[in-house]
TORKOL-4160 file (C-alpha; in steps of 0.2 Angstrom, whole numbers, padded with zeros to 4 digits, m for minus):
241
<pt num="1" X="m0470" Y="0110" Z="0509"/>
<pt num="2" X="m0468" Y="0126" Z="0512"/>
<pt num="3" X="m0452" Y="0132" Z="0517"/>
<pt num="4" X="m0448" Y="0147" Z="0530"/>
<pt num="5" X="m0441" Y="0164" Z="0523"/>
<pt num="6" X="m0425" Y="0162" Z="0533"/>
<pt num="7" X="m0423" Y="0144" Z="0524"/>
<pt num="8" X="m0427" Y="0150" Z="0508"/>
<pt num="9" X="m0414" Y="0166" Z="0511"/>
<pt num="10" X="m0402" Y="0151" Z="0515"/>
<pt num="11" X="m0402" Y="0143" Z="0503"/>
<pt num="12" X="m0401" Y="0159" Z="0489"/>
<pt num="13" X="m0386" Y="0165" Z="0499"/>
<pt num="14" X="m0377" Y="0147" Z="0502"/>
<pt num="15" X="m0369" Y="0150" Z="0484"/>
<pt num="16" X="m0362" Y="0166" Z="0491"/>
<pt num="17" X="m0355" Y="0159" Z="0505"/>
<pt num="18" X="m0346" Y="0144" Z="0499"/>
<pt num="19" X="m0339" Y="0154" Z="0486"/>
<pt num="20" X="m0331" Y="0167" Z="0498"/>
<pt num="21" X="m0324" Y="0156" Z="0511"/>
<pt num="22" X="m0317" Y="0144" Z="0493"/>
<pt num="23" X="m0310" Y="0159" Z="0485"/>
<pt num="24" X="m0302" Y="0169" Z="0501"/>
<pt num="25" X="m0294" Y="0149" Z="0507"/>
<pt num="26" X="m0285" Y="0150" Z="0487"/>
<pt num="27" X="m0283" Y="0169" Z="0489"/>
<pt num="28" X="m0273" Y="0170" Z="0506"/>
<pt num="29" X="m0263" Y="0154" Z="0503"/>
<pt num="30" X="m0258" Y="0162" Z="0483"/>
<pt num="31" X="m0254" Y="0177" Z="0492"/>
<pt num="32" X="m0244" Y="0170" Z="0506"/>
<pt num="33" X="m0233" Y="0160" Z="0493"/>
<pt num="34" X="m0233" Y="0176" Z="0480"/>
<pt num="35" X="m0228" Y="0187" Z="0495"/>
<pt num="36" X="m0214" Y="0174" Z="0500"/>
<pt num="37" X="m0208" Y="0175" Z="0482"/>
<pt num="38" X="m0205" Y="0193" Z="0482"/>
<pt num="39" X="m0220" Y="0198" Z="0474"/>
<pt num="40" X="m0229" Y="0215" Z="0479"/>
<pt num="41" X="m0245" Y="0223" Z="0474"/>
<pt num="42" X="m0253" Y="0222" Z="0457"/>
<pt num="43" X="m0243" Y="0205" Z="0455"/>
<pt num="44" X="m0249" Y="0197" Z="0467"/>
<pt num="45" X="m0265" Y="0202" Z="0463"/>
<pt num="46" X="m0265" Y="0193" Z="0444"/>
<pt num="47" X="m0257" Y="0175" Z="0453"/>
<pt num="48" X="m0272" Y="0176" Z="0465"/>
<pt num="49" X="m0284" Y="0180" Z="0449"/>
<pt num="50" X="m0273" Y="0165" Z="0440"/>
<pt num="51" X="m0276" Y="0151" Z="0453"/>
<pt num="52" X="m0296" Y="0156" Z="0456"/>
<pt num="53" X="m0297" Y="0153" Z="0437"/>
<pt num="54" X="m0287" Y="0139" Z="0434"/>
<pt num="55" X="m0299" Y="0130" Z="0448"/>
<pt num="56" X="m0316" Y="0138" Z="0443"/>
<pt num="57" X="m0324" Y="0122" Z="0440"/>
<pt num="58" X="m0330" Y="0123" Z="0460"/>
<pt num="59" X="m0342" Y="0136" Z="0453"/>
<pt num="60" X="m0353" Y="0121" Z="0444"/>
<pt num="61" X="m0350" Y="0111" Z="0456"/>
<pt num="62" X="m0358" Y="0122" Z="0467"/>
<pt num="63" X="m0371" Y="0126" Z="0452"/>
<pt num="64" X="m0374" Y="0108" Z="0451"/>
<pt num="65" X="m0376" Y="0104" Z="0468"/>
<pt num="66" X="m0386" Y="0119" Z="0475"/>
<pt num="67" X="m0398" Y="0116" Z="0459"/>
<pt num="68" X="m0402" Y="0100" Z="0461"/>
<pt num="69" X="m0406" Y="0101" Z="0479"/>
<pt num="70" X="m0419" Y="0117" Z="0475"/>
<pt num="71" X="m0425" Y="0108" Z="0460"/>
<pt num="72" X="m0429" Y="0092" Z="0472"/>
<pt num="73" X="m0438" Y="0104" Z="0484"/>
<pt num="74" X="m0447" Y="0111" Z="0469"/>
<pt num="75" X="m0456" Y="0096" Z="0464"/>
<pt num="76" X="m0442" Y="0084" Z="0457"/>
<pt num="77" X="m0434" Y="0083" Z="0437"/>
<pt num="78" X="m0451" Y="0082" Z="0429"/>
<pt num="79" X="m0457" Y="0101" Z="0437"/>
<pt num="80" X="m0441" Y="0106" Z="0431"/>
<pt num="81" X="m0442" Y="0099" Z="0414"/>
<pt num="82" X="m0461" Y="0108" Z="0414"/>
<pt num="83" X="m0451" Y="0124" Z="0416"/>
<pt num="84" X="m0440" Y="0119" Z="0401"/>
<pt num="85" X="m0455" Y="0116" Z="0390"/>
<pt num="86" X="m0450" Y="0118" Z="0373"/>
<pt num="87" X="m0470" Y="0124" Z="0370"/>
<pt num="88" X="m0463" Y="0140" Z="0377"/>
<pt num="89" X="m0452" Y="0143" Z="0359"/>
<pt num="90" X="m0465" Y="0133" Z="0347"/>
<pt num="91" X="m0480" Y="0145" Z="0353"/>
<pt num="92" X="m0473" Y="0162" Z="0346"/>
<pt num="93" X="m0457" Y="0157" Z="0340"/>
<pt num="94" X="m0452" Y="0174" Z="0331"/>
<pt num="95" X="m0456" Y="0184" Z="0348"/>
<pt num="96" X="m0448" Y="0171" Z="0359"/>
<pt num="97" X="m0430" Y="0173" Z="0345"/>
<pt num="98" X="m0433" Y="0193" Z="0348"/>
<pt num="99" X="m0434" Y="0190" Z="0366"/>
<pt num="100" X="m0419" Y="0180" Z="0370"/>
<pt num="101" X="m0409" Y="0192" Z="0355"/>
<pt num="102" X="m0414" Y="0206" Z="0368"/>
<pt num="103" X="m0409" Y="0199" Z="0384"/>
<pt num="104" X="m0394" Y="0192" Z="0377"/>
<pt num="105" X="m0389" Y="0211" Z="0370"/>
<pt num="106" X="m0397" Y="0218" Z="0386"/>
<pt num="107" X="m0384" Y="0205" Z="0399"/>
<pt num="108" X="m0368" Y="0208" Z="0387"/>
<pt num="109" X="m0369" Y="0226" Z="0388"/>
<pt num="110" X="m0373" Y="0229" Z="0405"/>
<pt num="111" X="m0358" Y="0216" Z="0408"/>
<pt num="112" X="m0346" Y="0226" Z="0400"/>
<pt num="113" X="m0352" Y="0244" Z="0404"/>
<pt num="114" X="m0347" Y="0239" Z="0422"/>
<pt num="115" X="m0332" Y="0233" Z="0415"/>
<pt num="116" X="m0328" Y="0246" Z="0408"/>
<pt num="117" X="m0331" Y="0257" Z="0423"/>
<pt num="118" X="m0322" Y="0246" Z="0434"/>
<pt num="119" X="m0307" Y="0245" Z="0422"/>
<pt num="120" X="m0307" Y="0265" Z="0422"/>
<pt num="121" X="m0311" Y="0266" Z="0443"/>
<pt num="122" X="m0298" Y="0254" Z="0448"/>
<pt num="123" X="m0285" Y="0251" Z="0434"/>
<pt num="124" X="m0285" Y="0269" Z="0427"/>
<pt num="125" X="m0292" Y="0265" Z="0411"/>
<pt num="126" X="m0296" Y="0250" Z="0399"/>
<pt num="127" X="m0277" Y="0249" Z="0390"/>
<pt num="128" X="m0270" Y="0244" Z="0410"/>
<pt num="129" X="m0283" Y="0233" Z="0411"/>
<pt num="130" X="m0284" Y="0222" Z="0395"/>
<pt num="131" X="m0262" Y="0221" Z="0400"/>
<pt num="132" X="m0269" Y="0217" Z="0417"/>
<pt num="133" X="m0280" Y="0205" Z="0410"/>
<pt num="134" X="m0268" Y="0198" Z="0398"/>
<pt num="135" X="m0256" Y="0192" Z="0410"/>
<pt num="136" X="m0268" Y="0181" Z="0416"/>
<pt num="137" X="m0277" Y="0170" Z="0404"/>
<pt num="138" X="m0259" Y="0169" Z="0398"/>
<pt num="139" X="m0255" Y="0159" Z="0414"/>
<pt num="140" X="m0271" Y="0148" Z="0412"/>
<pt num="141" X="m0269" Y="0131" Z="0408"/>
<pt num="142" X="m0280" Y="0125" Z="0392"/>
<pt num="143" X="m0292" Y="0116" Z="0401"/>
<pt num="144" X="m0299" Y="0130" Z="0411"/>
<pt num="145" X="m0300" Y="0139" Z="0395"/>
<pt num="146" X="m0310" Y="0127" Z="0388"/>
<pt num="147" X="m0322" Y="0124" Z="0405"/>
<pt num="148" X="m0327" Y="0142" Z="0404"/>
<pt num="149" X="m0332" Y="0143" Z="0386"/>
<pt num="150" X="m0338" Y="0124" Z="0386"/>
<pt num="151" X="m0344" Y="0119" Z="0402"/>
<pt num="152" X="m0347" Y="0134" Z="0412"/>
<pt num="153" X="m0360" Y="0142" Z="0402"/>
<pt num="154" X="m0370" Y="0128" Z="0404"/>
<pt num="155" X="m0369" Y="0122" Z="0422"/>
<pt num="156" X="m0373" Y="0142" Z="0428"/>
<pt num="157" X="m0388" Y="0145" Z="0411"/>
<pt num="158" X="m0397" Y="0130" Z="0419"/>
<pt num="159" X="m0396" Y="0129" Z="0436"/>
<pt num="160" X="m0392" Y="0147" Z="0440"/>
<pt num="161" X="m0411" Y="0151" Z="0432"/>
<pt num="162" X="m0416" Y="0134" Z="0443"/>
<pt num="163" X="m0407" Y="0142" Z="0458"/>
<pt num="164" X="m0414" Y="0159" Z="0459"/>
<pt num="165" X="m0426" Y="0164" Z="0445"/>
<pt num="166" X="m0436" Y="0148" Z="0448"/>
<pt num="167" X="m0434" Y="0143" Z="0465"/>
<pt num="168" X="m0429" Y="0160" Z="0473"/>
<pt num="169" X="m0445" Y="0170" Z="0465"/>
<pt num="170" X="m0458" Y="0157" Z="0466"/>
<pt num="171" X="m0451" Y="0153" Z="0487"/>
<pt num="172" X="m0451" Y="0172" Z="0489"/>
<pt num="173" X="m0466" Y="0176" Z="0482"/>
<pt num="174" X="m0475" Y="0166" Z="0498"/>
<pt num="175" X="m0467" Y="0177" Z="0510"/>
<pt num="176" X="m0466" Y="0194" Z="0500"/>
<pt num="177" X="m0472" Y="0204" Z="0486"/>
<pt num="178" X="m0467" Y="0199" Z="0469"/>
<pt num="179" X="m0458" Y="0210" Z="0465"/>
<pt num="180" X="m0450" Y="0212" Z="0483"/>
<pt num="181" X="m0445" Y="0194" Z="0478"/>
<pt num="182" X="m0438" Y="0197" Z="0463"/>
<pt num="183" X="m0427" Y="0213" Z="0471"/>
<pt num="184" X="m0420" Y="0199" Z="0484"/>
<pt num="185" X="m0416" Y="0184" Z="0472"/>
<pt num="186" X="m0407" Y="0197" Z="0460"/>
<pt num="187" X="m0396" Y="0202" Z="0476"/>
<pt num="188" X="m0393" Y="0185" Z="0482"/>
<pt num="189" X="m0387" Y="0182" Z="0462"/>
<pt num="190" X="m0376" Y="0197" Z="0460"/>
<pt num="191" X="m0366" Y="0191" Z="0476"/>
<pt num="192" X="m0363" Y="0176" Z="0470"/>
<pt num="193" X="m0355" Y="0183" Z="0458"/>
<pt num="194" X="m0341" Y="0190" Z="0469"/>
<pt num="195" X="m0340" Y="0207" Z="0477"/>
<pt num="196" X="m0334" Y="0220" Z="0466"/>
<pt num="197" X="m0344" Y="0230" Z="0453"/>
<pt num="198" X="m0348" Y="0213" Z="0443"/>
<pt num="199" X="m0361" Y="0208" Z="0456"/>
<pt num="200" X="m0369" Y="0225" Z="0453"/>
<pt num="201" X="m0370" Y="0222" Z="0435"/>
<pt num="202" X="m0376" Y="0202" Z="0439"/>
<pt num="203" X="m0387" Y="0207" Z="0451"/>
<pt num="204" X="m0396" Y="0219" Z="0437"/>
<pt num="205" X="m0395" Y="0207" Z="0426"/>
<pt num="206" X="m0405" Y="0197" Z="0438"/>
<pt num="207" X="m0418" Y="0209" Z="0443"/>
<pt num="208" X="m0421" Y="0210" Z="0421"/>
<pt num="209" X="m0421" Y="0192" Z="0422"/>
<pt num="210" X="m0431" Y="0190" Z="0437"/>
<pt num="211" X="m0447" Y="0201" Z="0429"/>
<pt num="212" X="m0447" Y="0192" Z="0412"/>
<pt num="213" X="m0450" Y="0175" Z="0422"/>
<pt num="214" X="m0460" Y="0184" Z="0432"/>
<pt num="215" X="m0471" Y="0188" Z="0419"/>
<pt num="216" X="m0468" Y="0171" Z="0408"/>
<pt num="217" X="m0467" Y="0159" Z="0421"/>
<pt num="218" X="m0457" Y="0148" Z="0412"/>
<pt num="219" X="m0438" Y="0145" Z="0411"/>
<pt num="220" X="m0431" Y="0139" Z="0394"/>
<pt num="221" X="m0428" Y="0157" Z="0386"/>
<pt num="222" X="m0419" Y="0163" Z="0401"/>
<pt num="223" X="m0410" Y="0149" Z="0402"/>
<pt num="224" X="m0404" Y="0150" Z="0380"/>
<pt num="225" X="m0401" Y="0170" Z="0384"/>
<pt num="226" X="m0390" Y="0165" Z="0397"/>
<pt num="227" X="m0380" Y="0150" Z="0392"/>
<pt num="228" X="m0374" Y="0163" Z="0373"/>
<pt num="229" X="m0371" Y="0177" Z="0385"/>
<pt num="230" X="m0359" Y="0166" Z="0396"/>
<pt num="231" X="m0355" Y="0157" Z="0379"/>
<pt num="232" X="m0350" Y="0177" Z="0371"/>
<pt num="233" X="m0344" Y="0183" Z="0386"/>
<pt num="234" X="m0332" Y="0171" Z="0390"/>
<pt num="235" X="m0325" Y="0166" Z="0373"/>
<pt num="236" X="m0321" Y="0185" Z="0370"/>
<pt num="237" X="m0312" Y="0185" Z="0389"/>
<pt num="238" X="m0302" Y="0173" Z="0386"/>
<pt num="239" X="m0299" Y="0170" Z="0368"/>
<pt num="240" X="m0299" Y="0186" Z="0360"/>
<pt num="241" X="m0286" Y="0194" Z="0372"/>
């Protein structure tokens, strides 16, 4: 069945949506309660930053849930597990190490470069930030610590690729050019992300992502590249702070 462009959109942007209206309910109501408190300005900020992370497992349940439903319109478990092939590694598995190196190297440092220039646009440099930063994972409970280094990279390396490299790029690809289809899924993936200068940097990340499974086809390297890049990433935001 072929599905319309405005369904497919949709369903790319859904993520996006749920994850605004979740994280501006938690924002508003943690801002009403720090305001009440006496807190002002940059403290507030790090409560509201505190309470989305302490309940980020809704991201997998939104991962989870959006990913199955794209991967049942997809053709069901066995087209995805095609996708995962592990003849994708076996055939060139020196190239197929390099590649995933690559795109792990090439996803860490656009994440942080952005970082960094978000750090020095909005903080006034990367010492205010890391303090910033510090105060909250030092207000995260253990648990959501260990979600985002355990849990979180997988839910978001498997489903995210189902999601939009694999659903959003073959769906697409009926209505536009390819690489018209890759642009839009990589967009519809950096707003997912939130909307600061990380969903520029995701939605890059995406657009990279997007033209090696445009080219492959297959999933299971972009989906090992991005579960050690969440895996990296996380453990040194939380852990090495």
């Amino acid at each position: 069945m072929e599905l319309s462009k405005c369904k497919v959109l949709l369903i790319l942007f859904t993520p996006f949506i749920l994850n605004i209206l979740i994280s501006s309910i938690i924002g508003m109501y943690v801002s009403y309660n720090a305001y009440l408190r006496g807190l002002r300005g940059e403290e507030i900020g790090i409560e509201v930053q505190k309470a989305l992370y302490t309940v980020n497992f809704y991201w997998s349940i939104i991962q989870v849930g959006i990913g199955l439903y794209v991967i049942k319109l997809m053709g069901g478990w066995s087209k995805f597990e095609e996708k995962l092939s592990f003849r994708d590694i076996r055939e060139s598995p020196a190239k197929s190490l390099a590649l995933i190196a690559a795109l792990i190297m090439v996803t860490l440092g656009i994440i942080w470069f952005f970082l960094g220039l978000s750090a020095h646009m909005f903080y006034g440099g990367w010492g205010r930030f890391a303090e910033s930063w510090k105060k909250v994972v030092a207000g995260l409970p253990l648990y959501s610590k260990i979600y985002l280094v355990a849990i979180a990279p997988f839910t978001a390396g498997i489903f995210e690729e189902a999601i939009w490299r694999w659903f959003g790029i073959e769906s697409l690809s009926k209505h536009y050019s390819p690489r018209k289809a890759v642009a839009m899924q990589a967009i519809a993936f950096g707003v997912w992300h939130g909307l600061t200068l990380h969903a520029v940097a995701t939605a890059i990340v995406g657009a990279i992502y997007g033209l090696v499974y445009l080219k492959r086809k297959r999933l299971l390297i972009l989906v090992l590249a991005h579960i050690v890049s969440d895996i990296i990433g996380f453990s040194m935001s939380v852990f090495a702070v």
